[in-house]
N, C-alpha and C positions, 0 to 999 in steps of 0.2 A: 242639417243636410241641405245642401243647394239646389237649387231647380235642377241644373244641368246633371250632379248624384241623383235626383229622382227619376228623372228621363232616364239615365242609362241603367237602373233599378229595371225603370218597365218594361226598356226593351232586351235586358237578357234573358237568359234562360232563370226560371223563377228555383233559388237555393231551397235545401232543406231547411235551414235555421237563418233566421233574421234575428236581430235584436235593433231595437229603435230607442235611442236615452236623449231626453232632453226634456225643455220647457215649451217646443214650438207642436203645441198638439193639433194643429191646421196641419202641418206640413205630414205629420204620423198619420194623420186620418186620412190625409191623400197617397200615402206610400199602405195604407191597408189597402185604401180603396178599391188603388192600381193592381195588386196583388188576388185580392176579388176575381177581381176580370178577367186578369191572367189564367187563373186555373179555373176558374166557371163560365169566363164571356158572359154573357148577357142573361143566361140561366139563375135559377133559386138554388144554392148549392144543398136546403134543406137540412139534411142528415150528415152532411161533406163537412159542414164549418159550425167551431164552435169557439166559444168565447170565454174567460175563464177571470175573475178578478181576486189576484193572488190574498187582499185583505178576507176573503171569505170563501176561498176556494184554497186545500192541501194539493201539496204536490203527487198524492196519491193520482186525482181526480186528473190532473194535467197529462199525467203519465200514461195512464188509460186510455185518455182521447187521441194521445198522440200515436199508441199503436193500434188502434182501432181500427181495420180495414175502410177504404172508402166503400161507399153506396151505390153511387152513380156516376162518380169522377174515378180519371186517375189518381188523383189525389188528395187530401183531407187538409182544412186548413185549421190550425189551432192555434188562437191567439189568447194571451196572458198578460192581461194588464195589470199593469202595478208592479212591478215585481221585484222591486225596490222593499215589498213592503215583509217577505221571506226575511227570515232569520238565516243567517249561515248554514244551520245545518239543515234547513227545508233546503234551502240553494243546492246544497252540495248533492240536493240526491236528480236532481237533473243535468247531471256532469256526465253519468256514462252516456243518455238518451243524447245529450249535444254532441260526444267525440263519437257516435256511431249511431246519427240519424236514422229515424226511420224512411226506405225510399218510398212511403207511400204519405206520406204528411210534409206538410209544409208548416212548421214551429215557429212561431213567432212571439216573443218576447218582448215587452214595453214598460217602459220605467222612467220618470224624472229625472231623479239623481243614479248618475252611470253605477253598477256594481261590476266592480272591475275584471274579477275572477269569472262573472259570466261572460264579459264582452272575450274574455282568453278563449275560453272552451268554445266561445262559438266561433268565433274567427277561421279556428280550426277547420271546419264544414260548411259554414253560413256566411255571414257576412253584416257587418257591424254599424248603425248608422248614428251622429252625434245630430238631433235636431236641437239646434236654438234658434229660439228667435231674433227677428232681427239685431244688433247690437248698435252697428254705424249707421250713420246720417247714409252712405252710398248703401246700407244694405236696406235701411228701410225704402231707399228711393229705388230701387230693383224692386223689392216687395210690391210694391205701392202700382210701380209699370206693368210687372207679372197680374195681377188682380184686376184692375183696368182693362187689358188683353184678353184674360177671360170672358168678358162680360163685353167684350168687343169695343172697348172705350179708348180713349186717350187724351191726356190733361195737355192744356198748354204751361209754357215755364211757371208761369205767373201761380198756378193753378195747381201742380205741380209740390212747389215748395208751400205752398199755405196747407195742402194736404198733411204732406208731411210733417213738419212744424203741429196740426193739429193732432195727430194719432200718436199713441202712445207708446209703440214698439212691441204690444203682445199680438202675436200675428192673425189669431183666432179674433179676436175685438176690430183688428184693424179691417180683416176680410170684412166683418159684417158692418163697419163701417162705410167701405166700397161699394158695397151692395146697396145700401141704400141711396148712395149718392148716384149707383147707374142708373138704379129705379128711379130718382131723381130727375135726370135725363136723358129717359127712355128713349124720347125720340131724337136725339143728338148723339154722334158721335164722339165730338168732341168735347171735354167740360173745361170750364172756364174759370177764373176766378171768383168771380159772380154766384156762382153755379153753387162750388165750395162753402162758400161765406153762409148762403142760405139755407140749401141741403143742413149742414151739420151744427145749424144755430136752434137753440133749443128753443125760441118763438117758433119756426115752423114745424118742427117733432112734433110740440105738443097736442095737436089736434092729430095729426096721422096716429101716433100712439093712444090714443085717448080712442081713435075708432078701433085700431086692433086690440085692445084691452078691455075694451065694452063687448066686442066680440067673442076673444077667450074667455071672459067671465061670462056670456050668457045673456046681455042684457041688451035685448033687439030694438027698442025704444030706444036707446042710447047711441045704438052703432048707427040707425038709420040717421040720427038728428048730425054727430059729427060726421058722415057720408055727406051729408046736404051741405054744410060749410066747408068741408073739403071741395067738393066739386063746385057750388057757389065759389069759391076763390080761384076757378082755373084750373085745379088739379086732375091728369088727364086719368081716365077710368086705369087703362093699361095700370099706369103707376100703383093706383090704389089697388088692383088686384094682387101685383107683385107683393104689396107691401101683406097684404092678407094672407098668402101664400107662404110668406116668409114666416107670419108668425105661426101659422099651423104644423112648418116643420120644425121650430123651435118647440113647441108641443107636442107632435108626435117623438121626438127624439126627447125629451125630457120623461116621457110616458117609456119610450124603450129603456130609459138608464135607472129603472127602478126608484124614482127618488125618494121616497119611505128612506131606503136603505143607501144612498149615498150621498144626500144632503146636499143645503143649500151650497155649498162651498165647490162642490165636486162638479153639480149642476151647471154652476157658472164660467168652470173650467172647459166643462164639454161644450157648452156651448157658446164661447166666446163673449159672454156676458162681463159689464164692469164691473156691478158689484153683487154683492149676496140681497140686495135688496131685491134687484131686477130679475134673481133668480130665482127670490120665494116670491118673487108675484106668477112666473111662468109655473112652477110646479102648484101653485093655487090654480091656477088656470085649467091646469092637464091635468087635476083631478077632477075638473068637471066634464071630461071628454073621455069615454071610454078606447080603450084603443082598438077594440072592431072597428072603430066609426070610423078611423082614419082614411081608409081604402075607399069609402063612398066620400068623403068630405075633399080628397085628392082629383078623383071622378068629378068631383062640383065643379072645382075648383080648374079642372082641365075645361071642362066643357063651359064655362063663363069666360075663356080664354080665347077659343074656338070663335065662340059668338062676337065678341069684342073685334075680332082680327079679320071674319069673313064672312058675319050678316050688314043689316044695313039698321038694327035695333037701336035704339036710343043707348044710350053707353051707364048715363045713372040707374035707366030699367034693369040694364043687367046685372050689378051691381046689386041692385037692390034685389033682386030675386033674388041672388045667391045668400043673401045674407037671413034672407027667408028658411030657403034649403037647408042653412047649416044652422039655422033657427032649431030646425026638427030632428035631427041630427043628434042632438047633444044630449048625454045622460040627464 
C-alpha cells in the first residue's frame, strides 16, 4: 500500500471490513493505527477493540466479537492477525459475516501471504489493501524521504544515496534504522554524509547499545560506566535519552506480544529487528520488566525529557538520575 492509499484510507469514511496482505508490517501497523484514531480519537477504546491471532484463536471466538455490541463507541473494532494461517474451511465460515457486515464493528483482517477468496468477499463491503515492502531503488528512496519527514529531517544527495545503498529494503528494520540516525542528529535538520557513515557504523552502536542493553538487563553499575563514555565522547544527553526510550518501547511491545507464545522469529517481525539474535536478547530483557512498570518508566522517561529541554540541570545529572529511577523500577 502507498503512502498516498494510506492517506486516503485515513481520510474517508472508516469501511466495515478491511483486509491488509503483505510483508510491509510498518506500513499495516500504521493503517491500524490510523484506523484506531479514527473510530476512538484520542480515547482508550477498552472494551470497543479487540485483537485476535488466527494461529490460536477459532473462528468461533472472531465471530463473537464482531457482533458484540459496542460499549462506549459507535463502533467496535476487531482485528485478526495471521489469517493466512486458517484452513479453508475455518476461512469459509466468515464469508457470510464479510457479505453482510456488521454496522456496528469495524473487521479487520491481516495476513502475509494474500488468501484470495477472502480478498473476493471483502471487496464486496470493505476494501482490500496489498502491503509490500519496498521493492525498487525509487521506492526505497520515497521510503527513505517519507521517514526523514516524520522525524522532521532531510538528507542531502550525497547522504541520500549512501542511506539507501546501506538499508536493506524490509520497511519495519529500515524505519528503525532512520530513527536512530534522527536520534543521531538531533540537533540538525539536515543529515549529511558524514552523519550516515558514523550513525550506522557498528564502532559507534557499540557503546550506545552496550548502555541500552546494560539497562534492559538490569545492571546499573554497567549503564552508568557506558553513560560516562558516551557523554565523555560528545554525545549530547537528548540523543541518549531518545535512544533509552526507544529501547523501552521495544520492551514494552515485546511484553505486549506475548513472547512465551510467539517466539523469537515473530518478535523480530513485530518489531523490525535483523535477526532472531537481537530478538531473544529483547524478550530476555522484558522478562526482567513487569509490564505494570511500563506506565511509571514512560512517566520517567517523560519527565527527564521535560528537564533536559527546560531546566538549567546539568544534562549527565539527569541522565543519571533516571537510570537510578528505572534502577527501582524493575521486577
Amino acid at each position: 500500500m502507498p503512502a498516498d492509499d494510506l492517506q486516503t484510507l485515513l481520510k474517508g469514511a472508516v469501511a466495515p471490513l478491511y483486509y491488509f496482505h503483505g510483508d510491509n508490517t510498518r506500513r499495516i501497523d500504521d493503517a491500524l493505527e490510523g484506523l484506531k484514531k479514527k473510530l476512538f480519537a484520542d480515547a482508550e477504546p477498552d472494551f470497543d477493540s479487540e485483537r485476535f491471532d488466527a494461529q490460536s484463536h477459532d473462528p468461533a471466538a472472531v465471530l463473537m466479537a464482531a457482533r458484540t455490541l459496542p460499549v462506549c463507541f459507535e463502533r467496535r473494532l476487531v482485528v485478526v492477525q495471521r489469517i493466512d494461517a486458517w484452513e479453508d474451511d475455518d476461512l469459509a465460515r466468515m464469508e457470510p459475516c464479510c457479505l453482510k457486515p456488521s454496522p456496528s464493528a469495524c473487521l479487520v483482517f491481516v495476513s502475509a501471504a494474500e488468501k484470495k477468496k477472502l480478498s473476493g468477499w471483502v471487496k464486496k463491503t470493505g476494501r482490500v489493501f496489498a502491503c509490500a515492502n519496498p521493492r525498487w531503488d525509487s521506492d526505497v528512496r520515497a521510503f527513505v524521504q517519507q521517514e526523514l519527514s516524520r522525524h522532521g529531517k532531510k538528507a542531502g544527495p550525497a547522504a541520500l544515496a549512501l542511506l539507501c545503498q546501506e538499508l536493506d529494503g524490509n520497511a519495519r528494520t529500515m524505519a528503525g534504522e532512520i530513527e536512530k540516525l534522527a536520534l543521531y542528529c538531533i540537533d540538525r535538520q539536515t543529515i549529511e554524509e558524514a552523519d550516515v557513515e558514523e550513525a550506522l557504523s557498528a564502532g559507534h552502536r557499540t557503546t550506545i547499545f552496550n548502555l541500552v542493553d546494560s539497562i534492559g538487563e538490569g545492571r546499573l553499575e554497567q549503564s552508568l560506566r557506558c553513560l560516562k563514555q558516551l557523554m565523555d565522547g560528545g554525545m549530547p544527553a537528548l540523543q541518549v535519552l531518545g535512544m533509552i526510550a526507544r529501547q523501552f518501547r521495544l520492551l514494552a511491545r515485546a511484553c505486549e506480544a506475548d513472547p512465551g507464545r510467539a517466539g523469537a522469529s515473530r518478535i523480530r517481525q513485530l518489531l523490525g529487528l535483523k535477526t532472531d539474535f537481537q530478538a531473544q536478547k529483547i524478550i530476555k530483557q522484558a522478562g526482567r520488566w513487569s509490564a505494570a512498570c511500563f506506565g511509571s518508566v514512560f512517566a520517567e522517561l517523560s519527565s527527564a525529557d521535560r528537564q533536559l529541554k527546560s531546566s538549567r540541570k546539568d544534562g549527565r545529572l539527569i541522565i543519571e538520575n533516571l537510570l537510578l529511577r528505572l534502577a527501582g523500577l524493575r521486577v
